[in-house]
CHARMM-style PDB file with segment names, atoms N, HN, CA, C and O in Angstrom:
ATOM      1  N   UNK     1      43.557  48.884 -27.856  1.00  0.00      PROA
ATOM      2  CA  UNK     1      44.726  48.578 -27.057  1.00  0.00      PROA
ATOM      3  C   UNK     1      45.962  49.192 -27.697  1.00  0.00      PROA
ATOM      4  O   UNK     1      46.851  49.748 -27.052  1.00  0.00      PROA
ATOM      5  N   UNK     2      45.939  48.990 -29.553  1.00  0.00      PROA
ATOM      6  HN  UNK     2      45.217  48.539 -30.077  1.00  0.00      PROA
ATOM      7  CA  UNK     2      47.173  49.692 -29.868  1.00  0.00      PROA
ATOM      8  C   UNK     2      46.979  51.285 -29.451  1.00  0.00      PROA
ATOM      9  O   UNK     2      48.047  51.790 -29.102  1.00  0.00      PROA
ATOM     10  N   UNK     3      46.367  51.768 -29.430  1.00  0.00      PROA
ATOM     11  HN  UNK     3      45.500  51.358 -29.713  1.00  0.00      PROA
ATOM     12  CA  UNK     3      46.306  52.876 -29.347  1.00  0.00      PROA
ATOM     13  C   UNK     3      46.754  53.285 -28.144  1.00  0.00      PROA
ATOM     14  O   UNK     3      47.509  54.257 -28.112  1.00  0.00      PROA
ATOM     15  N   UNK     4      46.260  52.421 -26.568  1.00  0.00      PROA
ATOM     16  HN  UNK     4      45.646  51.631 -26.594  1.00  0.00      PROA
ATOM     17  CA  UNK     4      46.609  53.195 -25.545  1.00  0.00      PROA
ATOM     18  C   UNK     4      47.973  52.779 -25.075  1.00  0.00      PROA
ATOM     19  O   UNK     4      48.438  53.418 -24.131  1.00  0.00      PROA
ATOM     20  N   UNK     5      48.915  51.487 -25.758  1.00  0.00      PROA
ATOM     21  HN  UNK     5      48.537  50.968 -26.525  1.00  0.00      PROA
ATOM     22  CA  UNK     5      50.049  51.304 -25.161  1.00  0.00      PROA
ATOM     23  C   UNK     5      51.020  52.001 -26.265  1.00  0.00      PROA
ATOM     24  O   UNK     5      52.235  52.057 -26.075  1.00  0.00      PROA
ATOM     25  N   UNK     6      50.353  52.569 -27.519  1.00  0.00      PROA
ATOM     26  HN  UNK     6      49.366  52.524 -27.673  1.00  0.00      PROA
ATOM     27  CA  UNK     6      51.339  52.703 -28.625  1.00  0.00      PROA
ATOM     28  C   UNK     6      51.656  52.084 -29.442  1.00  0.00      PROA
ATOM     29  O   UNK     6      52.334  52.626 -30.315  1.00  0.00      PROA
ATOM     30  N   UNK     7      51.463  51.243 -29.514  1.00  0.00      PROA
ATOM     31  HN  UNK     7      50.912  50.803 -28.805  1.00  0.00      PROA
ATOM     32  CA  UNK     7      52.329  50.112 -30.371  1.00  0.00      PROA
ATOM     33  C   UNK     7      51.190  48.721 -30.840  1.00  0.00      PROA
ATOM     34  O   UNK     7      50.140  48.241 -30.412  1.00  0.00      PROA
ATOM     35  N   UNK     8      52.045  48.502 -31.844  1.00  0.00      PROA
ATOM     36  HN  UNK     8      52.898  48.892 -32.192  1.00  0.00      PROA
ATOM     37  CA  UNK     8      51.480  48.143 -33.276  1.00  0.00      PROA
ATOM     38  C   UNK     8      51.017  46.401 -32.460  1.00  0.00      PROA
ATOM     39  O   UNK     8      51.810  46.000 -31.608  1.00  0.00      PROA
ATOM     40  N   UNK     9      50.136  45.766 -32.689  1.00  0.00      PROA
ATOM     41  HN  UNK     9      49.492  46.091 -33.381  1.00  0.00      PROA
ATOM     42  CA  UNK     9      49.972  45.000 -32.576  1.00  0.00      PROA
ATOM     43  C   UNK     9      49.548  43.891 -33.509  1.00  0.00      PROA
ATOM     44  O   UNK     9      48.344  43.771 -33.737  1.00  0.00      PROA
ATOM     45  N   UNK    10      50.729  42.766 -34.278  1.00  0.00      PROA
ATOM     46  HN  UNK    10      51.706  42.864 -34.093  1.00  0.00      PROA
ATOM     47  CA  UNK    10      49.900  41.240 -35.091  1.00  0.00      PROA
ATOM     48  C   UNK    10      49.870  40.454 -34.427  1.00  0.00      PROA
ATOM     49  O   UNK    10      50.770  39.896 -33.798  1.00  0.00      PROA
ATOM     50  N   UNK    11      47.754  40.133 -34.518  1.00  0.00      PROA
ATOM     51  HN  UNK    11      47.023  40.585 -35.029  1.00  0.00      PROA
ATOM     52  CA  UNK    11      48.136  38.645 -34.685  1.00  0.00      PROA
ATOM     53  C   UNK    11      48.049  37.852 -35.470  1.00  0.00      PROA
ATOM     54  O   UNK    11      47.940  38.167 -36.655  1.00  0.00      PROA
ATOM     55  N   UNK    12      48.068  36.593 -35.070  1.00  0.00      PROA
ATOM     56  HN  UNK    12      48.157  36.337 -34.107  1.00  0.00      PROA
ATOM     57  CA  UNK    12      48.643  35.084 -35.925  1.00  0.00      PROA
ATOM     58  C   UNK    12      46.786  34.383 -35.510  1.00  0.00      PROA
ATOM     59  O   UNK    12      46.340  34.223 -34.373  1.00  0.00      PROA
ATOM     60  N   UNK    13      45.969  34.060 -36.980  1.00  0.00      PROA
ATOM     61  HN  UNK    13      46.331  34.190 -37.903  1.00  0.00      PROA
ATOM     62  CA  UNK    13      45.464  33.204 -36.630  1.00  0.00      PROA
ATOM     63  C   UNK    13      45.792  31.619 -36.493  1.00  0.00      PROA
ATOM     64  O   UNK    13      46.354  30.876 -37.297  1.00  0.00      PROA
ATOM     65  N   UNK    14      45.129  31.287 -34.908  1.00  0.00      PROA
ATOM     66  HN  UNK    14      44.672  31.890 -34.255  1.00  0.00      PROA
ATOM     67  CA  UNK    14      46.392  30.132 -34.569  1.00  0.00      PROA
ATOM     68  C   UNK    14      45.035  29.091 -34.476  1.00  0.00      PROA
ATOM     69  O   UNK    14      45.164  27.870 -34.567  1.00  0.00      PROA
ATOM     70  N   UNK    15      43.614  29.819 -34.266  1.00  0.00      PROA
ATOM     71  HN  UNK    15      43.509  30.810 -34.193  1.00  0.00      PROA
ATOM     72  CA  UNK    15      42.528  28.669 -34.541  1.00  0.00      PROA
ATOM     73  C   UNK    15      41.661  28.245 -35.396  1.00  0.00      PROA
ATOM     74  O   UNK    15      40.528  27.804 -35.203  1.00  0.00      PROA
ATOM     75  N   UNK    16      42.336  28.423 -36.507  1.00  0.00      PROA
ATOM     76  HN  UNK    16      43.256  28.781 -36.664  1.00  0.00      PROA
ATOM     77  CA  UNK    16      41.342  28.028 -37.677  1.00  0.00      PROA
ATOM     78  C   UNK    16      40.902  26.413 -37.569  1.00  0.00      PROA
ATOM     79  O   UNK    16      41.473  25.478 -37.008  1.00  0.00      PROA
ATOM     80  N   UNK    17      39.661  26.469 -38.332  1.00  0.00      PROA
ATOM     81  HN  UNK    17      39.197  27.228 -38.788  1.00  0.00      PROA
ATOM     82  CA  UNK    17      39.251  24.995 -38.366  1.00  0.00      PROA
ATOM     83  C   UNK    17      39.579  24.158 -39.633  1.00  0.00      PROA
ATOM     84  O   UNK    17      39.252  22.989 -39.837  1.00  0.00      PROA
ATOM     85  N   UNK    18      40.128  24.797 -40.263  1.00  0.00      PROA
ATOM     86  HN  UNK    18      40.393  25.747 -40.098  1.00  0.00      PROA
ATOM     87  CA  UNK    18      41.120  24.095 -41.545  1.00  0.00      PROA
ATOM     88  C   UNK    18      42.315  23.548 -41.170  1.00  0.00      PROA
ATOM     89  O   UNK    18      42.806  22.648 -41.851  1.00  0.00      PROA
ATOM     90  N   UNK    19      43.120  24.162 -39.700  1.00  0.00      PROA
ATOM     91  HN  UNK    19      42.721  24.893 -39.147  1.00  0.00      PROA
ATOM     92  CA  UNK    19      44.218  23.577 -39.673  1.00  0.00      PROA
ATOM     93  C   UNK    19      44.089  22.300 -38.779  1.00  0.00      PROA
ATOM     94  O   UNK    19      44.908  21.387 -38.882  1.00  0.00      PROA
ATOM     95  N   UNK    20      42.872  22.246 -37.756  1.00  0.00      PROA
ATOM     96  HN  UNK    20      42.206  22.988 -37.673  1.00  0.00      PROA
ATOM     97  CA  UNK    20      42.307  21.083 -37.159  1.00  0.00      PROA
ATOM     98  C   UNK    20      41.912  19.502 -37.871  1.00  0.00      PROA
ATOM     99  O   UNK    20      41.245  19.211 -38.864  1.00  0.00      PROA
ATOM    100  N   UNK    21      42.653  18.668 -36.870  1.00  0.00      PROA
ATOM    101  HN  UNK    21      43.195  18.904 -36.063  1.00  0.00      PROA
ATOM    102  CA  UNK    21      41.965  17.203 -37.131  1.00  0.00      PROA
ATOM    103  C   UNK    21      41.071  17.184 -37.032  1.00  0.00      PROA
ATOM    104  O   UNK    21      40.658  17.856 -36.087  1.00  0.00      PROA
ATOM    105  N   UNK    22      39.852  16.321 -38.000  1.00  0.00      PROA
ATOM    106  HN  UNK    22      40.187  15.775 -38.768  1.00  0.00      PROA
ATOM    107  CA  UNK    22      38.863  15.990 -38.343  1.00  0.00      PROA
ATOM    108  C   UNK    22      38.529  16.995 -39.380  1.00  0.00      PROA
ATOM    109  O   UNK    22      37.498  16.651 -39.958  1.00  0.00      PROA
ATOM    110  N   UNK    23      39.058  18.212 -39.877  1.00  0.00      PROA
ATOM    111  HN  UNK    23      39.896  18.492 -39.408  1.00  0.00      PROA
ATOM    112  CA  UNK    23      38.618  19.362 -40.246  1.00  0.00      PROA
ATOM    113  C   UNK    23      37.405  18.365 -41.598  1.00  0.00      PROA
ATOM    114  O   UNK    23      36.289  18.855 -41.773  1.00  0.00      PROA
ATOM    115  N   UNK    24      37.685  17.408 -42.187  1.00  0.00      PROA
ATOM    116  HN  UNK    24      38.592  17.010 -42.045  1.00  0.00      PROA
ATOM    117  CA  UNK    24      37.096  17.018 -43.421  1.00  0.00      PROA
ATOM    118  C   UNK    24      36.186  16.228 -43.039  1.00  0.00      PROA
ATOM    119  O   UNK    24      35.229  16.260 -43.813  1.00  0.00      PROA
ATOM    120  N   UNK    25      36.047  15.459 -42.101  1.00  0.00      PROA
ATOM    121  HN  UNK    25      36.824  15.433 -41.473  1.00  0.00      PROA
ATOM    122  CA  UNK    25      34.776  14.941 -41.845  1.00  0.00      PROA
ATOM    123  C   UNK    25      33.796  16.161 -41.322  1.00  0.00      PROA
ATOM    124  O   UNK    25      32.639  15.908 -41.659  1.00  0.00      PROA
ATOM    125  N   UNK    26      33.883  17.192 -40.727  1.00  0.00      PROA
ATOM    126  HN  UNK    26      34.823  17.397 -40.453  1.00  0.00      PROA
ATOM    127  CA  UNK    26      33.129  18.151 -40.295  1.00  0.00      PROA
ATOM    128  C   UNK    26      32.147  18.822 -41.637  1.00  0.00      PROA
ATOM    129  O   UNK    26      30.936  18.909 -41.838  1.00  0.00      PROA
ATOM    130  N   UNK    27      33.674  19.319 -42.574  1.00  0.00      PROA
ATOM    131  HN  UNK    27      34.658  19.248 -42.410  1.00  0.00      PROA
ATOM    132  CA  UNK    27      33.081  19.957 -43.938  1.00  0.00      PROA
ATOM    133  C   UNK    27      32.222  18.547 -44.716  1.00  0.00      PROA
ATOM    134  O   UNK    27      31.297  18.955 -45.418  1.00  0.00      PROA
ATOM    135  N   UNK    28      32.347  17.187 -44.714  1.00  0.00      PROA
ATOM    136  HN  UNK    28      33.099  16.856 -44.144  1.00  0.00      PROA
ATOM    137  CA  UNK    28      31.636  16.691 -45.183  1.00  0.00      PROA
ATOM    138  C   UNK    28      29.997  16.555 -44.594  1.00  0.00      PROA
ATOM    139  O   UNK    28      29.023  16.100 -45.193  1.00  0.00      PROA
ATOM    140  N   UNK    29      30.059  16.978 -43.555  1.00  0.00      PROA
ATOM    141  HN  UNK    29      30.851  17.348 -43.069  1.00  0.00      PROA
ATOM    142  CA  UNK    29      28.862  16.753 -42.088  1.00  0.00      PROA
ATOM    143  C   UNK    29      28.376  18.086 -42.667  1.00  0.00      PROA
ATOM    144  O   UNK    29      27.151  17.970 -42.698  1.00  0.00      PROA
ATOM    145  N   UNK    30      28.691  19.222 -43.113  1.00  0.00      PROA
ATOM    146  HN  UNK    30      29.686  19.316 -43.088  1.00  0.00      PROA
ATOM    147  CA  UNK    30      28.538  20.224 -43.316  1.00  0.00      PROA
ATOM    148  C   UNK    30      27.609  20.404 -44.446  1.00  0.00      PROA
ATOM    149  O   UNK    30      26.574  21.046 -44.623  1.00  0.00      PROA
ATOM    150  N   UNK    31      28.282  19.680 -45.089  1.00  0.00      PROA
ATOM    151  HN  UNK    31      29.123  19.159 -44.946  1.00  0.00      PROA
ATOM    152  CA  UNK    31      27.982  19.899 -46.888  1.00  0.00      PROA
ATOM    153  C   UNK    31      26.907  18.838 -46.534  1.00  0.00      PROA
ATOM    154  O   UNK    31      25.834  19.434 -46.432  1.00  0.00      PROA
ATOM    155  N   UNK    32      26.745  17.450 -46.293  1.00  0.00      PROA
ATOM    156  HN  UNK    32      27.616  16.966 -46.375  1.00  0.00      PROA
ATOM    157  CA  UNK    32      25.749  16.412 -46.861  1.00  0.00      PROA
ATOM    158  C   UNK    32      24.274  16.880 -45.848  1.00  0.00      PROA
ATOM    159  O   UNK    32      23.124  16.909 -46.286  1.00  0.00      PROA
ATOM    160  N   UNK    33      24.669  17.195 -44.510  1.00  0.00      PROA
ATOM    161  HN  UNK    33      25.603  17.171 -44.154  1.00  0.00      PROA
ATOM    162  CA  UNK    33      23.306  16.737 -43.459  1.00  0.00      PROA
ATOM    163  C   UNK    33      22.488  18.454 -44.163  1.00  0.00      PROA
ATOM    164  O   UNK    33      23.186  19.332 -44.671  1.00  0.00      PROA
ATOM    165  N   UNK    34      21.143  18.550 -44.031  1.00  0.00      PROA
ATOM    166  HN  UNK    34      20.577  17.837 -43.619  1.00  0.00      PROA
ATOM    167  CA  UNK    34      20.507  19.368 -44.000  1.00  0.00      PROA
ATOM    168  C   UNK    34      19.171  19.081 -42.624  1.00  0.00      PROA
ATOM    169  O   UNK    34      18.707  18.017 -42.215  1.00  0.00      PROA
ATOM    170  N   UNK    35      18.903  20.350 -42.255  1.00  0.00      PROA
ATOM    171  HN  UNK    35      19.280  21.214 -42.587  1.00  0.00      PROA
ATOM    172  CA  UNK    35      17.636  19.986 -41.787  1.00  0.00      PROA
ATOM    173  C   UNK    35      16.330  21.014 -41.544  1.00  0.00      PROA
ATOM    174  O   UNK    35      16.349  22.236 -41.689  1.00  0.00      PROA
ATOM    175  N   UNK    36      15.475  20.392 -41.238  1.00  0.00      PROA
ATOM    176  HN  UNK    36      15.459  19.399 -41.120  1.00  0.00      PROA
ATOM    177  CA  UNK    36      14.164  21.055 -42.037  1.00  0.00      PROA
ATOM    178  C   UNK    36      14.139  22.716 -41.119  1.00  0.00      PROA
ATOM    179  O   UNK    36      14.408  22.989 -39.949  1.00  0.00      PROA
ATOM    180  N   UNK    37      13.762  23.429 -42.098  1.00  0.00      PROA
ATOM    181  HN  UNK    37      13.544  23.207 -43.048  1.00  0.00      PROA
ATOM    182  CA  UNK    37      13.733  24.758 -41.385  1.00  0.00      PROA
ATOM    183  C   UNK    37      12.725  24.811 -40.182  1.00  0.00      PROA
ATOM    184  O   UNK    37      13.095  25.279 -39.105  1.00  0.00      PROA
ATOM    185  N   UNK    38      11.587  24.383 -40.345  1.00  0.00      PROA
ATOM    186  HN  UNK    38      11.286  24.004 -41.220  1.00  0.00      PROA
ATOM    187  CA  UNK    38      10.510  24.677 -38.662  1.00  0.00      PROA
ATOM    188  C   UNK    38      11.504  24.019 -37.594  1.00  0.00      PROA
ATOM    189  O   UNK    38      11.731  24.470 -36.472  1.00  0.00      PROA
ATOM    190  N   UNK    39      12.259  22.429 -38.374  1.00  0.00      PROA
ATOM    191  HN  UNK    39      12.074  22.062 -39.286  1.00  0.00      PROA
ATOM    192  CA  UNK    39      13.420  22.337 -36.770  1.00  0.00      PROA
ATOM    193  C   UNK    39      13.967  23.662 -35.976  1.00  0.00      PROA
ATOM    194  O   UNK    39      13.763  23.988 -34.807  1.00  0.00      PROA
ATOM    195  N   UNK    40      14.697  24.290 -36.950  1.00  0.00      PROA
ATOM    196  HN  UNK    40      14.863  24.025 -37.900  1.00  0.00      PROA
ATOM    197  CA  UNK    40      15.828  24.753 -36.811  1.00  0.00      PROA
ATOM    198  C   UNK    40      15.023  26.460 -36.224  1.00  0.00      PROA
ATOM    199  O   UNK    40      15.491  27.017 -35.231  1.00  0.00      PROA
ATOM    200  N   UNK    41      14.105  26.938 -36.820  1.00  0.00      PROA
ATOM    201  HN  UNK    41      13.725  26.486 -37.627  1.00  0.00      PROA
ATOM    202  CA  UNK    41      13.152  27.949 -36.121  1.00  0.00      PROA
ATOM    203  C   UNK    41      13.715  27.298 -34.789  1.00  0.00      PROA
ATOM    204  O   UNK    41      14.765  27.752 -34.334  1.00  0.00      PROA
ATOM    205  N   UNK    42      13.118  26.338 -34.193  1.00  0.00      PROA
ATOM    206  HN  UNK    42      12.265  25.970 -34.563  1.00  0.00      PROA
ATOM    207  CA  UNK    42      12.384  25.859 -33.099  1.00  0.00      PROA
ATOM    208  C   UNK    42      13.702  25.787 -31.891  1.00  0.00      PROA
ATOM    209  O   UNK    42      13.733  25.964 -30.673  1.00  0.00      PROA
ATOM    210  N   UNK    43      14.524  25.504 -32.722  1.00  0.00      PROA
ATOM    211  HN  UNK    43      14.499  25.360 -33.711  1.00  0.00      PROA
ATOM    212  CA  UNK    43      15.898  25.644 -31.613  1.00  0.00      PROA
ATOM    213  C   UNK    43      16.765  26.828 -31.581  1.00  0.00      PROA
ATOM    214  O   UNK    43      17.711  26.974 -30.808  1.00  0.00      PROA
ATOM    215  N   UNK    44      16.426  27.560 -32.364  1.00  0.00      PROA
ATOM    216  HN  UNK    44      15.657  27.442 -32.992  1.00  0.00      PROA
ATOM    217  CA  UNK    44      17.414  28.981 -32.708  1.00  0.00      PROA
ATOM    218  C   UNK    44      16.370  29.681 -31.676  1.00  0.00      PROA
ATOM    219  O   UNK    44      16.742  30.803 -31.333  1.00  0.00      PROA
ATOM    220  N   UNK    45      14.999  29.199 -31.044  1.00  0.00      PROA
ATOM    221  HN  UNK    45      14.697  28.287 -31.322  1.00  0.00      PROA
ATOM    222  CA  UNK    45      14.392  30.695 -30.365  1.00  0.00      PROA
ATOM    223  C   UNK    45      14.682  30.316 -29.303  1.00  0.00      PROA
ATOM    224  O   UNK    45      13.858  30.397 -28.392  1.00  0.00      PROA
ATOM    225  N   UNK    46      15.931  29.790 -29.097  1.00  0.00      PROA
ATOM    226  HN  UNK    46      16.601  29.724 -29.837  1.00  0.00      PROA
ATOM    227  CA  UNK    46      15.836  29.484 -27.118  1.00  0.00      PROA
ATOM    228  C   UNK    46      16.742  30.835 -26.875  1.00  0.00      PROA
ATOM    229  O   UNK    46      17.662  31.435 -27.429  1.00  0.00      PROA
ATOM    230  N   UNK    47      15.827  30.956 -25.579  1.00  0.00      PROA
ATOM    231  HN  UNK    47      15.079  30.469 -25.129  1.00  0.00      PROA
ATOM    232  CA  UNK    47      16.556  32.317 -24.954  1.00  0.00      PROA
ATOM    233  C   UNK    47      18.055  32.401 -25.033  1.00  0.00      PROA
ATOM    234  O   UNK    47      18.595  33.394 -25.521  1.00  0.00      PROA
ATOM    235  N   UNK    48      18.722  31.410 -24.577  1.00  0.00      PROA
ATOM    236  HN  UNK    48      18.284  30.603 -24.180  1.00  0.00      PROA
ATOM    237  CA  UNK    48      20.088  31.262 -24.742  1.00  0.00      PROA
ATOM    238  C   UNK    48      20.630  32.028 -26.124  1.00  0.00      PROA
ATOM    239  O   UNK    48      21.187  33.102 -26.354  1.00  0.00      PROA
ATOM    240  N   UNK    49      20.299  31.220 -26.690  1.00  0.00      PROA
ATOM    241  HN  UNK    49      19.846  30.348 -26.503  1.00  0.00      PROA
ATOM    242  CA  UNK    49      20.513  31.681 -28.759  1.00  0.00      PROA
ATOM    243  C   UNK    49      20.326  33.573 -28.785  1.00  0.00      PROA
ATOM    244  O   UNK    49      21.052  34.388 -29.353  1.00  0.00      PROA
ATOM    245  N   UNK    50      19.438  33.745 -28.185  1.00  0.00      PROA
ATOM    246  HN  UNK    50      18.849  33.083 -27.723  1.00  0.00      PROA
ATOM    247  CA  UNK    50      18.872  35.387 -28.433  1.00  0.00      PROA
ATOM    248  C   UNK    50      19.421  35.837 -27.468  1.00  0.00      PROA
ATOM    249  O   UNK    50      18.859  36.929 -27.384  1.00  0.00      PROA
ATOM    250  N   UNK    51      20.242  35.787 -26.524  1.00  0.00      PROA
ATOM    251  HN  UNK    51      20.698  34.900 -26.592  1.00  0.00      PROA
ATOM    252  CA  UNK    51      20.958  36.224 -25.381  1.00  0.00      PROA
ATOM    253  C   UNK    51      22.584  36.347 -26.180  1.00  0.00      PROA
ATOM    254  O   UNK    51      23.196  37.372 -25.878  1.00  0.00      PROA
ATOM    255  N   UNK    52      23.090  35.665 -26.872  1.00  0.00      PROA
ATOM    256  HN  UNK    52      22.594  34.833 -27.117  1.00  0.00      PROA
ATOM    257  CA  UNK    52      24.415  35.445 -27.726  1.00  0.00      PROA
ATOM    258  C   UNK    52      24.523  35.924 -28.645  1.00  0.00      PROA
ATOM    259  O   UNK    52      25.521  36.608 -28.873  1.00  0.00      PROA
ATOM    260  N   UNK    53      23.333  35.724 -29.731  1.00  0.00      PROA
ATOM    261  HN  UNK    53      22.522  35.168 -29.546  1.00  0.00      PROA
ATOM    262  CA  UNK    53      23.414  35.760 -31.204  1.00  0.00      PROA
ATOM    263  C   UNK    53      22.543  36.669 -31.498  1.00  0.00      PROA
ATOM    264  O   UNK    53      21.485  36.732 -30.871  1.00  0.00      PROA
ATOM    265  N   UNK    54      22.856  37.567 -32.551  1.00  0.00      PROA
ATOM    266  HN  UNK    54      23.715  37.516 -33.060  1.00  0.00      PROA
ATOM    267  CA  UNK    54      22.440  38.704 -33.260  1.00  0.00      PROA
ATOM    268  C   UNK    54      20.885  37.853 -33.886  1.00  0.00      PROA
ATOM    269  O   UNK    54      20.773  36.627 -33.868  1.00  0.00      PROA
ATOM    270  N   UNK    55      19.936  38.677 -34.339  1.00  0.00      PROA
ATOM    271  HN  UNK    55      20.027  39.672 -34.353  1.00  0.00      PROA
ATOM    272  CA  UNK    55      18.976  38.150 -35.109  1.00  0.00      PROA
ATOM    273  C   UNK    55      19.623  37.730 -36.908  1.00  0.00      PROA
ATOM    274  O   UNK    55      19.371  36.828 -37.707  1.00  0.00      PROA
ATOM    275  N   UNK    56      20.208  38.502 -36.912  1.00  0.00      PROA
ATOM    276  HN  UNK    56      20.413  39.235 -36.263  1.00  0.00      PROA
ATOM    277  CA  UNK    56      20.704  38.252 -38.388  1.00  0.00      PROA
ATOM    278  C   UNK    56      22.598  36.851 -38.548  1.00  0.00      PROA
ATOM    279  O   UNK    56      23.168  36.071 -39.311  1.00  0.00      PROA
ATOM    280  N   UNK    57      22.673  37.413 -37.326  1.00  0.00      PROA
ATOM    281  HN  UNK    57      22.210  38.047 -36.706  1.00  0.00      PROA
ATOM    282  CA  UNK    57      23.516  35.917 -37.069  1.00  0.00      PROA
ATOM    283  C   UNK    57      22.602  34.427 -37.051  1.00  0.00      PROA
ATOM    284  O   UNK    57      22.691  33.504 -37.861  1.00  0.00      PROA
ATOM    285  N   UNK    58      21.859  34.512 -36.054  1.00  0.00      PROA
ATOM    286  HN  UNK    58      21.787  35.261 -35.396  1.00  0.00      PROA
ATOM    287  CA  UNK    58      21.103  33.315 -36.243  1.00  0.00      PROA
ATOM    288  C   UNK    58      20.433  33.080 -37.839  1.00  0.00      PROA
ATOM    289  O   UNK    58      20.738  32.072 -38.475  1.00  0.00      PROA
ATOM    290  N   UNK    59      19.642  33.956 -38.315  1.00  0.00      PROA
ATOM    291  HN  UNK    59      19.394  34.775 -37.798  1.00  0.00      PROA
ATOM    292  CA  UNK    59      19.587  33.542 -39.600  1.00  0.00      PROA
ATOM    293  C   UNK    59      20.110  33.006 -40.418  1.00  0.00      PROA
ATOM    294  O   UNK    59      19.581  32.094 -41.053  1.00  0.00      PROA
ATOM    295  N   UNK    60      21.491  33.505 -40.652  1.00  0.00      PROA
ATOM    296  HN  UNK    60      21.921  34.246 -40.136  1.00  0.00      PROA
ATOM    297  CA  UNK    60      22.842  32.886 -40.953  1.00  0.00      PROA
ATOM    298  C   UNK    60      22.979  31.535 -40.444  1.00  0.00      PROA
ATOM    299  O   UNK    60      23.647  30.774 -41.144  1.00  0.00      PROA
ATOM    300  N   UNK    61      22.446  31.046 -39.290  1.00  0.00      PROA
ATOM    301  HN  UNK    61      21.903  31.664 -38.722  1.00  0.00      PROA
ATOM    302  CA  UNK    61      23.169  29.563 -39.075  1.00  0.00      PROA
ATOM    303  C   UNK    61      21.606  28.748 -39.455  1.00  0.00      PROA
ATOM    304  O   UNK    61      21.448  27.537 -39.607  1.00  0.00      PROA
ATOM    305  N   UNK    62      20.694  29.689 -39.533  1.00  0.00      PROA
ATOM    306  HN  UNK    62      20.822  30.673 -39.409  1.00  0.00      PROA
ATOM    307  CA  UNK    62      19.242  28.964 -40.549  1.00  0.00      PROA
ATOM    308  C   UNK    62      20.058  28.282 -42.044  1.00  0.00      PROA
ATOM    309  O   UNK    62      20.110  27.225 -42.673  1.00  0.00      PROA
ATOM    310  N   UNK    63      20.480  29.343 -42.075  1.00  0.00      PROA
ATOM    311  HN  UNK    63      20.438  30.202 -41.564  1.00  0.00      PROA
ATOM    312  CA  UNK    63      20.160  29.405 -43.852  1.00  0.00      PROA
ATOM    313  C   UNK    63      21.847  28.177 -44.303  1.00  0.00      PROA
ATOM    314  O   UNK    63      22.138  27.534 -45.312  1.00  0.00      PROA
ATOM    315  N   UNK    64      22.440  28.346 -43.164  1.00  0.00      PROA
ATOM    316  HN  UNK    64      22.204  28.869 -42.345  1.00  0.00      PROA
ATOM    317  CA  UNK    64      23.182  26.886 -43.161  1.00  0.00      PROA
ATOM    318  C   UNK    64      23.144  25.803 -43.593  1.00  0.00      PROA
ATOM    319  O   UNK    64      23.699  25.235 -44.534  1.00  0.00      PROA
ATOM    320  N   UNK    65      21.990  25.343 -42.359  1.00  0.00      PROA
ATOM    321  HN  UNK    65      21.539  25.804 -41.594  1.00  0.00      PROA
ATOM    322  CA  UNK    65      21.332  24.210 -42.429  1.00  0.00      PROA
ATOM    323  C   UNK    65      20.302  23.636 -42.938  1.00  0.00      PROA
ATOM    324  O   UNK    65      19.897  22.524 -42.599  1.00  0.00      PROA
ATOM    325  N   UNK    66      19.684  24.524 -43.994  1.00  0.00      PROA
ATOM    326  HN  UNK    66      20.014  25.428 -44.269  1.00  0.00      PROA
ATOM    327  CA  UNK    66      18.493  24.354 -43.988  1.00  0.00      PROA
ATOM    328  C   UNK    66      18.023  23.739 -45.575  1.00  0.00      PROA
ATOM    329  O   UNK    66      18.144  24.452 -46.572  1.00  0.00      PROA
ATOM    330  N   UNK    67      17.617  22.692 -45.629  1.00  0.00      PROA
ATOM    331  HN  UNK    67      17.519  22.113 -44.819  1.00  0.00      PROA
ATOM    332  CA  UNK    67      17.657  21.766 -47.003  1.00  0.00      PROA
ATOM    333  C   UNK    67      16.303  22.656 -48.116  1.00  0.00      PROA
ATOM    334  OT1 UNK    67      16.053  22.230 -49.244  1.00  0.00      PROA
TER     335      UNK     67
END
């Protein structure tokens, strides 16, 4: 877009999840829950998931959760 109007474009990240309420119960939900990897196989292969998410993205939200 800068390129085809010319001009320089910043932005402002305005949605981080650090600046959000609840942000610390989430990171604690984050940090304590784990769950078992064959779960997490089992819901990452829905078509939906592989229609959105990269194969190596989903891995990434494996290796998240996974105790």
């Amino acid at each position: 877009i800068e390129e085809f109007i010319e001009t320089k474009i910043n932005l402002l990240p305005v949605n981080k999840s650090t600046n959000k309420k609840g942000n610390q119960h989430y990171d604690f939900l984050k940090n304590s829950v784990k769950i078992p990897q064959a779960k997490l196989l089992k819901l990452y292969q829905s078509k939906y998931v592989n229609h959105f998410y990269t194969e190596n993205e989903v891995n990434n939200f494996i290796e998240q959760w996974v105790t």
